[in-house]
C-alpha positions as CSV (number, residue, x, y, z in Angstrom):
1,X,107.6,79.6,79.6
2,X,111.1,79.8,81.5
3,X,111.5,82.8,82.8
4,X,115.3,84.2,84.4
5,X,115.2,85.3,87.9
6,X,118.4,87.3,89.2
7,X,119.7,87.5,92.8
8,X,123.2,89.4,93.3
9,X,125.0,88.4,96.5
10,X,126.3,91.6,97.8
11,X,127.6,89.5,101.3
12,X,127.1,86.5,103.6
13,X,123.6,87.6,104.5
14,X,123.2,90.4,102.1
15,X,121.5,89.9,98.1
16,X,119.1,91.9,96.2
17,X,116.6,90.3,94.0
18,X,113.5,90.7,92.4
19,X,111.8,91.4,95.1
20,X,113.3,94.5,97.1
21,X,114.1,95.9,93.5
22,X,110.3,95.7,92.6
23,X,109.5,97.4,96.8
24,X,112.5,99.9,95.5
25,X,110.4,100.5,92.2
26,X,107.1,101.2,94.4
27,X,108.6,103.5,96.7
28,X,109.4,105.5,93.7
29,X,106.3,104.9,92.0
30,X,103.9,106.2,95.2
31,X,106.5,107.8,97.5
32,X,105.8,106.1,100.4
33,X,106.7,102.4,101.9
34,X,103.3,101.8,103.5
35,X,101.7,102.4,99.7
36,X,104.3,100.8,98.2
37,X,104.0,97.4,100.4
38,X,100.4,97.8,100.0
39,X,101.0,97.5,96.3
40,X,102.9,94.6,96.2
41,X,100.6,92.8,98.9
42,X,103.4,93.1,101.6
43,X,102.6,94.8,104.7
44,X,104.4,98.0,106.0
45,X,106.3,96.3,108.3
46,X,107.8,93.3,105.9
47,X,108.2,97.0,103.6
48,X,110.0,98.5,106.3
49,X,112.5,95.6,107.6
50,X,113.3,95.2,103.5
51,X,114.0,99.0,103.1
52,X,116.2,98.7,106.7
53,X,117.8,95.3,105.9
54,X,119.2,97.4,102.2
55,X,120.1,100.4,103.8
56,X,122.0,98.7,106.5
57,X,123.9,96.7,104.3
58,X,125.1,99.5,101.7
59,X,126.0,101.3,104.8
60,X,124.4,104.4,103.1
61,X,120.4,105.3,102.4
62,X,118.4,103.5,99.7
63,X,115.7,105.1,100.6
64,X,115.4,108.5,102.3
65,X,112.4,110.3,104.6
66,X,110.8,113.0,103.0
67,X,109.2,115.7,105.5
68,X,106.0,117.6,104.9
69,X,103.3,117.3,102.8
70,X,99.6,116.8,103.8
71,X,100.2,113.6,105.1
72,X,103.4,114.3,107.3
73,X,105.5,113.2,104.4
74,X,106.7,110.2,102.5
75,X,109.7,108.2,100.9
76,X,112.0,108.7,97.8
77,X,114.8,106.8,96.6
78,X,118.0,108.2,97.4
79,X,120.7,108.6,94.6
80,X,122.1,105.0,95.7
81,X,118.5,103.6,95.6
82,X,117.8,104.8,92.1
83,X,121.2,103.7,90.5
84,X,120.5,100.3,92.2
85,X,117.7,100.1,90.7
86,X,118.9,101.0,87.3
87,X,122.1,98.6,87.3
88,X,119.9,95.9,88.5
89,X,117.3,96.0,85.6
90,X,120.3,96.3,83.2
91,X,122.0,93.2,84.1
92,X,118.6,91.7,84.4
93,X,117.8,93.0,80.7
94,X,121.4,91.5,79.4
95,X,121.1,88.2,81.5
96,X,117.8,87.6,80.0
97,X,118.8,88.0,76.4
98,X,122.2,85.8,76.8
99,X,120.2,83.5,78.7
100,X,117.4,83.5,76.1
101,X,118.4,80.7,73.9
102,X,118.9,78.4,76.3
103,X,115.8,78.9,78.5
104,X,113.5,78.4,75.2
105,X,114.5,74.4,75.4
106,X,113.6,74.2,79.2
107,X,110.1,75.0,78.6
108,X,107.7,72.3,79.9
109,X,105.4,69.7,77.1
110,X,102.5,70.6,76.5
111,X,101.5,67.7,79.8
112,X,103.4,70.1,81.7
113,X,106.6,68.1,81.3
């Protein structure tokens, strides 16, 4: 089945896709990046240079340092990090249904073809 896949190009050597909006989308989830990379299969650093590599180019936190807690604190999504994350599945959700129609004929024979 053809599936959509979106990547927005914010700049020359700045986009967003699938990927850091799913690491986004963990943070959240387990408020931390090492648990979040550890869900996805990534490891902390890869998790870290992602979460850098966005904040960086927003100019402005995506994700934000949270102090205390048992472990010596965690992660959370800043205010920029969660709209990000909500415009993102949005167009993702109308892309896919406009897109819909016309990915059904692309689907592969049953040879795989």
């Amino acid at each position: 089945m053809a599936q959509l896949s979106i990547r927005i190009d914010l700049g020359p050597d700045f986009r967003i896709g699938p990927g850091k909006i799913a690491l986004l989308e963990m943070i959240a989830r387990h408020g931390s990046i090492s648990a979040a990379g550890r869900a996805l299969g990534m490891s902390y650093r890869r998790a870290w240079m992602l979460v850098e590599a966005m904040n960086t180019g927003f100019g402005r936190p995506v994700v934000e340092a949270q102090s205390g807690g048992r472990s010596g604190g965690g992660a959370r999504l800043s205010p920029l990090g969660a709209d990000l994350v909500a415009r993102y599945r949005a167009i993702e959700r109308e892309a896919t249904a406009a897109a819909a129609p016309f990915l059904d004929g692309l689907a592969p024979g049953p040879d795989g073809h």
